[in-house]
Backbone bond lengths (Angstrom), bond angles and torsions (degrees), N, CA, C in turn:
res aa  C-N    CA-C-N  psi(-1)  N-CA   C-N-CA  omega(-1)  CA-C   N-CA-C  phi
1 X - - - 1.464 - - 1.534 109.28 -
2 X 1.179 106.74 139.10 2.055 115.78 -172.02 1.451 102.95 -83.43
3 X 1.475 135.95 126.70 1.465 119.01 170.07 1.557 101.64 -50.69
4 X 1.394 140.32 -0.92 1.449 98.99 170.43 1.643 110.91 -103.31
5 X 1.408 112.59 14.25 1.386 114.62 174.36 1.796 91.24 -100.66
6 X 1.169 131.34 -15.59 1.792 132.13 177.16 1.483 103.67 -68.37
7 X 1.383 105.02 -51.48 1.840 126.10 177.78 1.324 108.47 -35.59
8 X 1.826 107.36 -61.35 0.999 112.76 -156.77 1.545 113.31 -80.59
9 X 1.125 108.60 -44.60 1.988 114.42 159.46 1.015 122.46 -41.61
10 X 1.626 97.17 -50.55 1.856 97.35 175.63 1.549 106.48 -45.04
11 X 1.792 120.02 -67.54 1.176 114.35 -166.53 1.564 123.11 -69.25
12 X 1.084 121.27 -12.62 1.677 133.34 156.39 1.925 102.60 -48.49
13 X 1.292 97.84 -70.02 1.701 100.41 -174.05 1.388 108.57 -50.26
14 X 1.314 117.79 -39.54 1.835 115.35 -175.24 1.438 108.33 -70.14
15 X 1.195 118.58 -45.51 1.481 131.63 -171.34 1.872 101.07 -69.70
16 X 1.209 103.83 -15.55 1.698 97.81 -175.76 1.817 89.95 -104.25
17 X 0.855 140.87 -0.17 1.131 149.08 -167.94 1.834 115.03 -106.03
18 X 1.392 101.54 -59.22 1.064 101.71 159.37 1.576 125.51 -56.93
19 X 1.249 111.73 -45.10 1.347 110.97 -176.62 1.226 108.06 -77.12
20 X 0.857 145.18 -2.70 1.942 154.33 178.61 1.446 84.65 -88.70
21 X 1.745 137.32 -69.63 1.190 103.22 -175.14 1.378 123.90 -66.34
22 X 1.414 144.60 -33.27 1.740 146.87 -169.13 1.306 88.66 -55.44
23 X 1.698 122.26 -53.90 1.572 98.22 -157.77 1.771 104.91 -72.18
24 X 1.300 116.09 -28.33 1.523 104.47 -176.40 1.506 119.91 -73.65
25 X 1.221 109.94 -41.07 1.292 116.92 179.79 1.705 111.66 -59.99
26 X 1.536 98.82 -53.19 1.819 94.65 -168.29 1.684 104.15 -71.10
27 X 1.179 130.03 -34.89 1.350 122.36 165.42 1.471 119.36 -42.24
28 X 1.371 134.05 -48.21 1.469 129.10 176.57 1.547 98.03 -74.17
29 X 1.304 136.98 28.88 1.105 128.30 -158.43 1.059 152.79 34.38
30 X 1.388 113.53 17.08 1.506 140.11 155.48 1.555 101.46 -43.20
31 X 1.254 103.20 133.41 1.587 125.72 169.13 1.784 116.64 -84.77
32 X 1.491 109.05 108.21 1.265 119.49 -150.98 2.100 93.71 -122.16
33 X 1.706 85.88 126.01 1.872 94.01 -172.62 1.449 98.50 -116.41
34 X 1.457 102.57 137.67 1.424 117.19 151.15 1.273 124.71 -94.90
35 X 1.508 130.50 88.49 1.555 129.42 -149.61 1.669 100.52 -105.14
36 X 1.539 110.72 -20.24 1.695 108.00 166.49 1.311 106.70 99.03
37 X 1.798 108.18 -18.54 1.797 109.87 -166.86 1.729 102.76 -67.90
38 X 1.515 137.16 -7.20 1.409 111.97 -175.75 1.573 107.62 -121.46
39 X 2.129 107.84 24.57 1.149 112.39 164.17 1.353 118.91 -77.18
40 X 0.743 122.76 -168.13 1.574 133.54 165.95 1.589 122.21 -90.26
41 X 1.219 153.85 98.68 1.609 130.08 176.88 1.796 107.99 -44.82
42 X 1.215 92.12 137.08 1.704 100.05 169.80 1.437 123.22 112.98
43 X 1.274 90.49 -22.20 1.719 111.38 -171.91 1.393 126.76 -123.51
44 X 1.450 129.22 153.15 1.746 115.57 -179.01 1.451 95.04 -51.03
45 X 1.413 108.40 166.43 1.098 121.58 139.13 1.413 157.08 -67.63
46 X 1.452 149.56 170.41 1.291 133.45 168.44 1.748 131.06 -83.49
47 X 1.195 112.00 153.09 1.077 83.14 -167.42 1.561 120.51 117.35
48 X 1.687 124.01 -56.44 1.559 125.09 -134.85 1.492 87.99 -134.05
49 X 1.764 120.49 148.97 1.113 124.10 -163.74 2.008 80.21 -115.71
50 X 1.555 141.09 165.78 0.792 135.66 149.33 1.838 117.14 -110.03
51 X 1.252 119.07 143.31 1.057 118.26 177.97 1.722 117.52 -154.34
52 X 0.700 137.51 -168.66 1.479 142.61 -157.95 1.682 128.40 -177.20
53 X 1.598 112.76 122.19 1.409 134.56 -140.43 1.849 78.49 -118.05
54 X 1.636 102.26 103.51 1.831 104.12 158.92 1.441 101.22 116.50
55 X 1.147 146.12 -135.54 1.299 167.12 -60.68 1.621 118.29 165.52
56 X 1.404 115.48 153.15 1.472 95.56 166.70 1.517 132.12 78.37
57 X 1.529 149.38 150.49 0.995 132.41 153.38 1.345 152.08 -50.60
58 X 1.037 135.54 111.95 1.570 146.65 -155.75 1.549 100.90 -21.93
59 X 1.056 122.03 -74.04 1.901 132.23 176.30 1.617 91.44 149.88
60 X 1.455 77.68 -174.56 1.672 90.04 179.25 1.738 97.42 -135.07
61 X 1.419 116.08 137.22 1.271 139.52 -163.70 1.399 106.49 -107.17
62 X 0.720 130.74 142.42 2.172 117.14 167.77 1.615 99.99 177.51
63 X 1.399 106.16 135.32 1.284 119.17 -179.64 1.601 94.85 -79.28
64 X 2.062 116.55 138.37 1.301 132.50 158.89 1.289 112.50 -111.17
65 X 1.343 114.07 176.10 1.216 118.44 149.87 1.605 115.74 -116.05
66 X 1.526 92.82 141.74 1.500 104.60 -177.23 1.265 137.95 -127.18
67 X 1.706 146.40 72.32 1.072 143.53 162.87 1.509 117.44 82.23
68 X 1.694 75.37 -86.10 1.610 108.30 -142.74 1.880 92.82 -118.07
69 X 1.271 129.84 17.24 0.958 130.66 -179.57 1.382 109.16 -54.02
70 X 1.638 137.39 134.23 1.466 135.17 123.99 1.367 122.61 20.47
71 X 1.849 112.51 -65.25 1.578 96.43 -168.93 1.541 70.18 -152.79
72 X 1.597 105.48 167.18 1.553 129.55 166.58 2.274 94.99 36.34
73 X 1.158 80.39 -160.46 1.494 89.80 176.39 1.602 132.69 -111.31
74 X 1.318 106.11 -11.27 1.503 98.71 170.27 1.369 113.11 -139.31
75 X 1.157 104.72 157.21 1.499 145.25 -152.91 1.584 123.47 -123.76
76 X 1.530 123.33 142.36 1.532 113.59 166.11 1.080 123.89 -69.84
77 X 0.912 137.39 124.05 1.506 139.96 -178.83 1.826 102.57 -101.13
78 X 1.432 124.09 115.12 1.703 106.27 142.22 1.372 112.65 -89.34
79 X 1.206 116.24 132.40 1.389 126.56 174.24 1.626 138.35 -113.46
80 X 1.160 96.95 10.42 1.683 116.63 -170.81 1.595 110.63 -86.47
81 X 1.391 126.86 118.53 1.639 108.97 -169.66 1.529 108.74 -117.14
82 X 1.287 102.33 33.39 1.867 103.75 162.25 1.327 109.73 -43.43
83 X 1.211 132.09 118.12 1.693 126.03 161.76 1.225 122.00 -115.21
84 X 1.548 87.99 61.88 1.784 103.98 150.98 1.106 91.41 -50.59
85 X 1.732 128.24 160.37 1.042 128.64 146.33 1.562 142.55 -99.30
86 X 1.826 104.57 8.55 0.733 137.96 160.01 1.735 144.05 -71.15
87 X 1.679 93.76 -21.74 0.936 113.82 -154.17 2.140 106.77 -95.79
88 X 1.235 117.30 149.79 1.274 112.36 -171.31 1.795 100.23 -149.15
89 X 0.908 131.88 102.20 1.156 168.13 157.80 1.735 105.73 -39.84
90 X 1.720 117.81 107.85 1.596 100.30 -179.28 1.351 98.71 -132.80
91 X 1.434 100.07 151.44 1.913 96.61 171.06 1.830 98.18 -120.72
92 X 1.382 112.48 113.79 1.640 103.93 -175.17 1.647 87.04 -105.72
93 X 1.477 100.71 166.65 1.135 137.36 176.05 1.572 100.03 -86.95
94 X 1.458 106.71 137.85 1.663 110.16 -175.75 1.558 107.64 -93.36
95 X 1.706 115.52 4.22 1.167 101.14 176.91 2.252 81.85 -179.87
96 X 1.741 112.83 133.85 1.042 123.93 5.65 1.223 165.55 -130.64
97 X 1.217 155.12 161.90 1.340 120.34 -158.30 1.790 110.97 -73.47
98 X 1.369 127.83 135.08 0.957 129.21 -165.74 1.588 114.63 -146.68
99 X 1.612 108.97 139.80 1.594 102.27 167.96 1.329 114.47 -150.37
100 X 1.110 156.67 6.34 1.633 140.14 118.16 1.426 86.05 -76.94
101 X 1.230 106.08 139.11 2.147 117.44 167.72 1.450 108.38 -156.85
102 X 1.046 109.09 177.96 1.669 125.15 175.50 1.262 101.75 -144.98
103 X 1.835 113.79 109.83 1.343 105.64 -160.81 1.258 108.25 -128.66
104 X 1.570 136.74 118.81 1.627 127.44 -160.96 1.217 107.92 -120.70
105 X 1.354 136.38 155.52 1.482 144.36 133.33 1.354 117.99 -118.51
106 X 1.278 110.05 155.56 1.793 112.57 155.48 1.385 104.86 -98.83
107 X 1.286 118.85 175.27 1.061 112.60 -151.87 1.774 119.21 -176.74
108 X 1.797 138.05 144.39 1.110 99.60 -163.80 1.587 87.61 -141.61
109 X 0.655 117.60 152.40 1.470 108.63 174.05 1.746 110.76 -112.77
110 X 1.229 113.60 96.72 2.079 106.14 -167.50 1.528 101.71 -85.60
111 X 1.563 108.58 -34.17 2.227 72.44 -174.39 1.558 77.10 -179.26
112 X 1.546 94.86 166.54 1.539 103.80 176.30 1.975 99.72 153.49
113 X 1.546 113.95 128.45 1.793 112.12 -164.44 1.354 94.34 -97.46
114 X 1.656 125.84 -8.24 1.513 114.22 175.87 1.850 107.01 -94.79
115 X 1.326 99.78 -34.05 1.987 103.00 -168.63 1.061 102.82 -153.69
116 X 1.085 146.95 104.54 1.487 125.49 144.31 1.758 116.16 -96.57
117 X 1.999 89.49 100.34 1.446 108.50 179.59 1.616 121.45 -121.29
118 X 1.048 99.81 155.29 1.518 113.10 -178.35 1.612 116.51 -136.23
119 X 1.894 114.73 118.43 1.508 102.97 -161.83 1.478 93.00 -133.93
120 X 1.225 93.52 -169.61 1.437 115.73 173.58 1.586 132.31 -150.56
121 X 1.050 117.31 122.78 1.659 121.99 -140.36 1.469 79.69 -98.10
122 X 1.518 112.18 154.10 1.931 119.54 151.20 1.382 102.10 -163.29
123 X 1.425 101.39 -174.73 1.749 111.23 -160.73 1.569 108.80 19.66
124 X 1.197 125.59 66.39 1.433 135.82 172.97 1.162 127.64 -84.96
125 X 1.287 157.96 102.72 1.225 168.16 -48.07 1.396 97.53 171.34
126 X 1.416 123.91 -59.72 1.593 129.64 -149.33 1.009 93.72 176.13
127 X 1.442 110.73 164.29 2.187 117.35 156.37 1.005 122.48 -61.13
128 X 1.912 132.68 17.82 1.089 135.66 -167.04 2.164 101.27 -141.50
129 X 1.227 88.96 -19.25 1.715 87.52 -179.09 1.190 103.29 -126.18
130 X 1.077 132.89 155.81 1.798 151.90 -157.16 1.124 128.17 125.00
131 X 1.705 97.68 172.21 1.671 108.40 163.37 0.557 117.18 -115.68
132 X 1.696 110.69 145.20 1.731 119.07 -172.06 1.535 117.13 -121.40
133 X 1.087 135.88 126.43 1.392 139.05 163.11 1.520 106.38 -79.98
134 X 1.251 140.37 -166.72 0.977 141.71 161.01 1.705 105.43 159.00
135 X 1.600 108.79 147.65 1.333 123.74 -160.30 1.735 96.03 -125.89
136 X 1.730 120.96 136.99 1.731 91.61 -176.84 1.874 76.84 -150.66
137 X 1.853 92.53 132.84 1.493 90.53 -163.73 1.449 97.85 -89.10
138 X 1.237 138.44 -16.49 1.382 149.01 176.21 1.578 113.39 -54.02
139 X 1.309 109.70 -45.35 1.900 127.65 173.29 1.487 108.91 -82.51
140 X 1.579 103.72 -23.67 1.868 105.49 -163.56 1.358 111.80 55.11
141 X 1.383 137.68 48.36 1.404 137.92 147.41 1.093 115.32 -122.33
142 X 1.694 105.76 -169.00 1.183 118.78 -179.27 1.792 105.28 -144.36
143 X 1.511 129.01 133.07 1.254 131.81 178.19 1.230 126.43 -114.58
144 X 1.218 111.06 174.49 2.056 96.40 174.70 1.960 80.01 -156.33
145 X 1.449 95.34 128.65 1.634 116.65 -163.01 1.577 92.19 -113.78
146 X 1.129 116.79 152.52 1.409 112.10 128.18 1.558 122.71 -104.03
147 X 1.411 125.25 159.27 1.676 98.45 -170.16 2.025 77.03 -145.65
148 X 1.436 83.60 127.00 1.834 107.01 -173.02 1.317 130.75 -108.21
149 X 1.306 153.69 50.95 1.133 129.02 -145.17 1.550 105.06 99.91
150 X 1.290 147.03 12.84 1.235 154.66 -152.22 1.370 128.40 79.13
151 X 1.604 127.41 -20.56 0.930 129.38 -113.19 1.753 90.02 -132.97
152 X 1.425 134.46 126.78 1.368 126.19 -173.79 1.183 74.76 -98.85
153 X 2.151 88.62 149.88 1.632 95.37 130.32 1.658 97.39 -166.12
154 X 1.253 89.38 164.47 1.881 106.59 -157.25 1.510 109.00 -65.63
155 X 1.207 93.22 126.95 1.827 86.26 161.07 1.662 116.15 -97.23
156 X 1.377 109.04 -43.63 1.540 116.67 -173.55 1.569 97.70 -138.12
157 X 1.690 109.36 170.38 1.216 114.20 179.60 1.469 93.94 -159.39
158 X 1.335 101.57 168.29 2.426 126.27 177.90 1.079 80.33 -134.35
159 X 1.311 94.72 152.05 1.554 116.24 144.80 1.845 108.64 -121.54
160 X 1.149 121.58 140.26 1.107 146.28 -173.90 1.424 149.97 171.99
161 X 1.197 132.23 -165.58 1.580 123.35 -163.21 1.662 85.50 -81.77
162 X 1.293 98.95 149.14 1.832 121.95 168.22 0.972 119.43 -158.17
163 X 1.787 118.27 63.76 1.196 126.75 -173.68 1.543 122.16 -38.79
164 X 1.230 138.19 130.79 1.322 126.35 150.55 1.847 137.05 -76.59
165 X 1.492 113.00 125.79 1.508 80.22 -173.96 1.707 94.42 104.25
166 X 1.763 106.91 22.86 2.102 87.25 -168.53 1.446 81.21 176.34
167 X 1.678 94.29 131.33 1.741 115.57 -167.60 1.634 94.27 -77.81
168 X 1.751 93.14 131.32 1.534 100.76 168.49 1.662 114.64 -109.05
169 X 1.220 113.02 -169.72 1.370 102.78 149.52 2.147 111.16 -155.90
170 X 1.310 87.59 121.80 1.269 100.72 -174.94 1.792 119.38 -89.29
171 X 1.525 112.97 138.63 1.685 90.02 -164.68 1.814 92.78 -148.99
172 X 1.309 108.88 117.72 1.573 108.50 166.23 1.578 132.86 -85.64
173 X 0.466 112.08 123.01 1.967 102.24 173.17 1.594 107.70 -103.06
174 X 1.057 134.13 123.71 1.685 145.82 117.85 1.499 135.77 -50.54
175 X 1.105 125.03 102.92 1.235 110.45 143.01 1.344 125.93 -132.13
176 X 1.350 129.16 147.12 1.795 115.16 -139.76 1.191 103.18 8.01
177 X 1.722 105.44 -130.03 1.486 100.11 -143.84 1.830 97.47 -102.50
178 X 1.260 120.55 50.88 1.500 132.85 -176.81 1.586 106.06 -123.85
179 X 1.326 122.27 125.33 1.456 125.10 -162.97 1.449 113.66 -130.81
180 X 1.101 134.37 111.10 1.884 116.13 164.20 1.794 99.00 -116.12
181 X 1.382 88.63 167.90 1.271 121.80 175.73 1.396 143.29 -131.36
182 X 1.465 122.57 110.71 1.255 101.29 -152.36 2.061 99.62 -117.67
183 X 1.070 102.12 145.30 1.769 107.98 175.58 1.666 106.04 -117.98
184 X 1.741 99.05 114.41 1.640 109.48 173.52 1.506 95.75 69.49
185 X 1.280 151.53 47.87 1.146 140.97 179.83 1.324 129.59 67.81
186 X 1.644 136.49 37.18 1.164 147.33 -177.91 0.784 103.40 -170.26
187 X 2.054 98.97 132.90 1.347 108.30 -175.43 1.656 110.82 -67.85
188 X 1.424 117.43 157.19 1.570 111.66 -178.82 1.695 107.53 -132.74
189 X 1.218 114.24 -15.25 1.495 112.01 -157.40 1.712 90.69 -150.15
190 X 1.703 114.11 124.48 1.453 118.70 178.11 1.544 93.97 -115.47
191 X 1.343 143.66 122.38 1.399 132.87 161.70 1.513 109.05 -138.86
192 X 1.183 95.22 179.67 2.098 116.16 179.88 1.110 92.54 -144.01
193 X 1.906 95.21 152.52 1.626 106.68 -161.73 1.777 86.90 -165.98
194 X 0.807 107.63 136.86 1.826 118.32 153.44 1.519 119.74 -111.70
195 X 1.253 120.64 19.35 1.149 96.99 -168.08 1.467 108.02 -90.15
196 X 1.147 133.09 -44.53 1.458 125.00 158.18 1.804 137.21 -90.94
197 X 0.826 113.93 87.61 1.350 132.68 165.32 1.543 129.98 1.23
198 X 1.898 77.42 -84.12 1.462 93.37 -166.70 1.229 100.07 -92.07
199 X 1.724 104.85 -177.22 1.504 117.67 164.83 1.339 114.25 -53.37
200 X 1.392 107.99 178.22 1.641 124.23 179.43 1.366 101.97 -172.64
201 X 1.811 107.66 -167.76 1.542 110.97 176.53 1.619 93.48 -101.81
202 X 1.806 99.74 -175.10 1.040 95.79 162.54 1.603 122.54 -143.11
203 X 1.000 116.73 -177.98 1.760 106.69 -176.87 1.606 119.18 -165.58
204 X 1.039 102.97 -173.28 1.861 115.22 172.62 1.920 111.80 -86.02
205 X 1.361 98.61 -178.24 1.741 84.19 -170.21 1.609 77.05 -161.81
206 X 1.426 107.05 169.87 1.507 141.50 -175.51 1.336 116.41 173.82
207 X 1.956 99.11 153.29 1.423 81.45 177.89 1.400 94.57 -151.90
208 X 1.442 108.59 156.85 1.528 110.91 -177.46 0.961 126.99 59.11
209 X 1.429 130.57 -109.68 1.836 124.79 -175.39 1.264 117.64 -104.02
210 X 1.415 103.02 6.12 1.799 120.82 -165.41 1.257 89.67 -57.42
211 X 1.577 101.93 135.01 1.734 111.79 161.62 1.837 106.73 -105.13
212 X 0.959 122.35 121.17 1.838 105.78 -159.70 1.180 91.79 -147.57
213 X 1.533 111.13 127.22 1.703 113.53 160.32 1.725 120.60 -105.56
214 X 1.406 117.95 154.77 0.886 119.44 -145.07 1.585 102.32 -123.94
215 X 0.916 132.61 152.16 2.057 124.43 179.17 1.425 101.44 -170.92
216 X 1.413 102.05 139.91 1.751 118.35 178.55 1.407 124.38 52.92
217 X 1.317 97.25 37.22 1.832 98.95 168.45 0.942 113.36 -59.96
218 X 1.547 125.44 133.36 1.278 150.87 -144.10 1.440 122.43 -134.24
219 X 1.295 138.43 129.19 1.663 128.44 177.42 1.076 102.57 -154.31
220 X 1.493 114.92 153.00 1.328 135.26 173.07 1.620 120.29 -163.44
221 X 1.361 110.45 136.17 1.644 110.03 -174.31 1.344 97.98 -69.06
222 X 1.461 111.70 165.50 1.559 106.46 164.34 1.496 92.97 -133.02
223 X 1.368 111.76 141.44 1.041 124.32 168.02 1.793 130.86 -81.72
């Protein structure tokens, strides 16, 4: 066996490991973090499938280390600045499946002349069905989408500060089909929605040229 066929098993076994605990833990409603500290810098992470909703190339995902990070030292980084403008960039979690949740990231948005956005995926279906939150410091709001069949469209919207360049933290709640949203600790967005039901996974989001790092994604069922 080649250490880079050992490498690669190794990180198969962790990534099936990790995800064996998110889905058990966040189901009893245990609050379950992806903080990035037992990835590697340079490389995806464990754990997260990447995929992409529209147009354009998928992105590129890779755990860094960063400074001034939130917690420990590294962070998701997307770093790919195709600006399709079509294009939306996702990193889901391979496990867990969830549908009442409380779902958080921090989050940064550094630069980008088509979007600089930062989201959060849940009850996710595919790269074509979900829900989307999303924060865009270029517009200064904040939205909550559903996106069906490929296709967004808005349910609610804020308008407000969305600094670029400055750790936020973005946080959804579900329960059935009743949703809020809160940016930096205040709620901003109250809506109802049927369009997705059931459970799903959940994940981070970007779109277009957004360069956005990502730290302490967070989930929990709510009962």
């Amino acid at each position: 066996m080649t250490q880079s066929t050992r490498a690669t098993r190794g990180r198969d076994a962790l990534a099936a490991a990790l995800a064996a605990s998110a889905m058990l833990g966040a189901a009893r409603g245990e609050l379950v973090t992806w903080s990035f500290e037992a990835d590697a810098a340079g490389a995806p992470p464990a754990g997260l499938r990447f995929e992409h909703t529209g147009g354009g190339p998928p992105g590129r995902w890779i755990v860094r280390a960063e400074g001034n990070a939130p917690s420990g030292e590294n962070v998701l980084a997307q770093t790919d600045t195709d600006r399709t403008d079509d294009r939306f960039p996702i990193a889901v979690a391979d496990e867990p499946s969830l549908q009442d949740l409380a779902l958080s990231v921090k989050c940064m948005p550094v630069s980008g002349k088509v979007d600089q956005a930062c989201g959060l995926v849940f009850r996710y279906r595919d790269a074509n069905n979900y829900y989307l939150t999303r924060a865009n410091a270029l517009e200064g709001n904040v939205r909550f989408y559903t996106v069906k069949d490929g296709h967004r469209r808005q349910v609610a919207s804020w308008s407000g500060e969305v600094a670029s360049g400055a750790w936020h933290e973005l946080r959804a709640e579900a329960r059935g089909d009743r949703f809020e949203i809160h940016w930096d600790g205040a709620k901003v967005i109250e809506a109802q929605d049927e369009t997705f039901a059931e459970a799903g996974r959940i994940g981070v989001w970007t779109k277009a040229d957004s360069v956005t790092l990502f730290d302490d994604l967070s989930a929990a069922a709510l009962h």
